[in-house]
C-alpha positions in Angstrom: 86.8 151.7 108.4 90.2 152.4 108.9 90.5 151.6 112.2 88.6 148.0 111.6 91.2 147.5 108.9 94.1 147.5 111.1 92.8 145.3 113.9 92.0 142.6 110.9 95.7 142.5 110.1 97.3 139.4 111.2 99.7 140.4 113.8 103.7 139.8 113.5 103.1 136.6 115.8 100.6 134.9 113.5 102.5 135.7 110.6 105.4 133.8 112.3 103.4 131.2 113.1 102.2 130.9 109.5 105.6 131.6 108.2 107.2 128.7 110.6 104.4 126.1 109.1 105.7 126.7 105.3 108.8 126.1 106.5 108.1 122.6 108.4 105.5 121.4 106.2 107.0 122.6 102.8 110.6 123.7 103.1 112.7 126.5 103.8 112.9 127.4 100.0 108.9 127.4 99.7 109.3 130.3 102.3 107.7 134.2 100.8 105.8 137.1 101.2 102.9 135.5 98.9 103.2 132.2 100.6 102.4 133.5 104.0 99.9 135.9 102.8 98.1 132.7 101.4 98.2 130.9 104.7 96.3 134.0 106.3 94.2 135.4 103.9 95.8 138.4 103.4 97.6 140.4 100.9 101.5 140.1 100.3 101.7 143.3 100.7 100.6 143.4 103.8 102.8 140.5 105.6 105.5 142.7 103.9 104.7 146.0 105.5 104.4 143.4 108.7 107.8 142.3 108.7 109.8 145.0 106.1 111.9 142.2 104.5 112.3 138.9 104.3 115.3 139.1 107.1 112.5 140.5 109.2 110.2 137.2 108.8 112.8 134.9 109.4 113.9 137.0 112.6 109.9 136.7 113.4 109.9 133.3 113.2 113.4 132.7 115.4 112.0 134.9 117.9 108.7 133.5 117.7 110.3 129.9 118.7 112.4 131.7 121.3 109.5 132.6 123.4 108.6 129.2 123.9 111.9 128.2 125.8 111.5 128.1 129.5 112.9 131.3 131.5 116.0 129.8 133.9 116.7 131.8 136.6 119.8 131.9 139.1 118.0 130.2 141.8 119.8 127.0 140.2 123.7 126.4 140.2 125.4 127.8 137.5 125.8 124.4 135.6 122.3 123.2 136.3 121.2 126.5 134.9 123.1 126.5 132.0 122.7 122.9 130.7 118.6 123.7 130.8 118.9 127.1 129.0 121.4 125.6 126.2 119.1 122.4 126.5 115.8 124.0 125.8 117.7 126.2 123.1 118.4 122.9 121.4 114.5 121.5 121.5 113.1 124.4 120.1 115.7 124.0 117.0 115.9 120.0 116.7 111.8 121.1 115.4 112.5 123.2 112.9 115.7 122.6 110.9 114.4 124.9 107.8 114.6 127.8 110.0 118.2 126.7 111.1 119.0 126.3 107.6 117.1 130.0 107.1 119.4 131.3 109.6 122.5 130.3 108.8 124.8 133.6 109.0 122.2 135.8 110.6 122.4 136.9 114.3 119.6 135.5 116.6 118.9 139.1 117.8 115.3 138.9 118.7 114.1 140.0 122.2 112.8 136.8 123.5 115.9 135.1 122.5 117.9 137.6 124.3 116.1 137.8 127.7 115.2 133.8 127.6 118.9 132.7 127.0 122.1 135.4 126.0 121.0 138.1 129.1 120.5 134.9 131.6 123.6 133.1 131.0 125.6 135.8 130.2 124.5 138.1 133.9 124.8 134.1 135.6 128.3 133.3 134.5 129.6 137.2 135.9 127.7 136.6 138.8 129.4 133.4 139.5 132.6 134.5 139.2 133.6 134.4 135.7 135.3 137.7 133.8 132.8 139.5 131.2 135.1 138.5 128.2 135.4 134.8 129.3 131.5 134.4 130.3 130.8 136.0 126.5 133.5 133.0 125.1 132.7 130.3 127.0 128.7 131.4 125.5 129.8 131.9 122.4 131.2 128.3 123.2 128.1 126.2 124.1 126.0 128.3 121.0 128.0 127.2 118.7 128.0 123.1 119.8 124.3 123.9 120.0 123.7 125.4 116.4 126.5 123.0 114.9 124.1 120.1 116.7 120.9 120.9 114.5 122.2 122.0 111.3 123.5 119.4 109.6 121.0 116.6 110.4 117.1 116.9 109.9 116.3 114.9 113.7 112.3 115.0 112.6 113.2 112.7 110.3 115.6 110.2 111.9 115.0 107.2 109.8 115.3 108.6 106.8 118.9 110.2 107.9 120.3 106.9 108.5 118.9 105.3 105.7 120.8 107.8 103.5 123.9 107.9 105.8 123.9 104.4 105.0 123.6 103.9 101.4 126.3 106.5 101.2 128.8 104.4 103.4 128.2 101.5 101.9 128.9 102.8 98.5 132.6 103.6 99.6 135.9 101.2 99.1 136.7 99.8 102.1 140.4 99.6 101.6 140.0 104.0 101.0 137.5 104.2 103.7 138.6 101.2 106.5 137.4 103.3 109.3 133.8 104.2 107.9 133.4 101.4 106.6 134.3 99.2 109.0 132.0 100.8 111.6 129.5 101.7 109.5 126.9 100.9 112.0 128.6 102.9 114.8 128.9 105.9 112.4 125.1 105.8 111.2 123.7 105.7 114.7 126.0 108.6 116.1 123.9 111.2 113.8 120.8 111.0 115.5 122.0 110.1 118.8 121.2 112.6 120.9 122.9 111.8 123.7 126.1 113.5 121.1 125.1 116.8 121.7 123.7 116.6 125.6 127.0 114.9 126.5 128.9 117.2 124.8 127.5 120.2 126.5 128.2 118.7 129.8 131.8 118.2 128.5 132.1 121.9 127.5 129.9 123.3 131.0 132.5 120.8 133.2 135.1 122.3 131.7 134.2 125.9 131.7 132.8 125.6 135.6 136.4 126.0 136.8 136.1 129.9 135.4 133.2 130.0 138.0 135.1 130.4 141.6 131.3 131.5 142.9 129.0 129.4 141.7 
């Protein structure tokens, strides 16, 4: 009986999985233990013995999104190679801004986030050339524009952000404001324009590709 016990616990993948659809569908605050254990028919309890603490859900569910991003190998040029890896990062997170929001001052340490994006880049860049310390900045660099890309702006939701973005703007004194105001349009559309963030990581790779003498 024992035995058939374990192998009816959900495993740490479908508890992501059910943890990542209370997120989307609900919120990042409707996010628990009992919440989860709901969604799977189990016992809190048991999605807590799962994950040991609520850090080690959310890490669950990051990871869990991580293993959907493509692997990039060094068959491409250093730049292609990059702007995919960084590229893909910023997909999977443009989905599911409650995690962002859930993550905000953890460490994405998980396994699949490590060999699908920090171990790649960081063994490309020293391969092409660049020092360990400046191949760690110039990541540290492009995941920064990346997770500052997704965090402040729901993209699921576009409409909805420019709607608000707008009322807001258009409650402001012009004669205080004169540059919001006055391109209030131009300002609304930039926050879901993602073109912002693709254009700025090919900024950032352009400029960091001169630290690459053998790519």
């Amino acid at each position: 009986m024992r035995n058939k016990d374990r192998a009816d616990q959900p495993t740490l993948e479908a508890i992501a999985e059910a943890a990542l659809t209370v997120v989307d569908d609900e919120g990042p605050e409707a996010l628990s233990f009992r919440r989860v254990a709901q969604l799977l028919g189990v016992s809190h309890a048991t999605v807590f013995r799962r994950c040991g603490d609520f850090d080690g859900l959310v890490n669950a569910c990051a990871d869990r999104l991580a293993a959907r991003m493509p692997v990039v190998g060094q068959d491409q040029d250093w730049a292609t190679a990059t702007e995919a890896r960084f590229a893909a990062f910023y997909e999977v997170l443009i989905e599911h801004p409650g995690l962002v929001a859930l993550r905000s001052g953890r460490a994405w340490w998980g396994p699949h986030l490590l060999s699908r994006l920090v171990e790649p880049q960081l063994a490309h860049s020293i391969a092409a050339g660049m020092a360990p310390e400046v191949a760690i900045r110039v990541y540290r660099r492009l995941y920064l524009l990346t997770l500052g890309a997704v965090a402040f702006v729901d993209h699921r939701d576009a409409k909805r952000v420019r709607t608000a973005a707008r009322t807001a703007l258009a409650a402001l004194d012009p004669e205080d404001f004169p540059a919001l105001t006055g391109n209030l349009n131009v300002v609304v559309d930039a926050l879901t324009d993602h073109e912002v963030y693709h254009g700025a990581l090919r900024q950032l790779i352009d400029a960091s590709a001169a630290a690459c003498p053998g790519r």
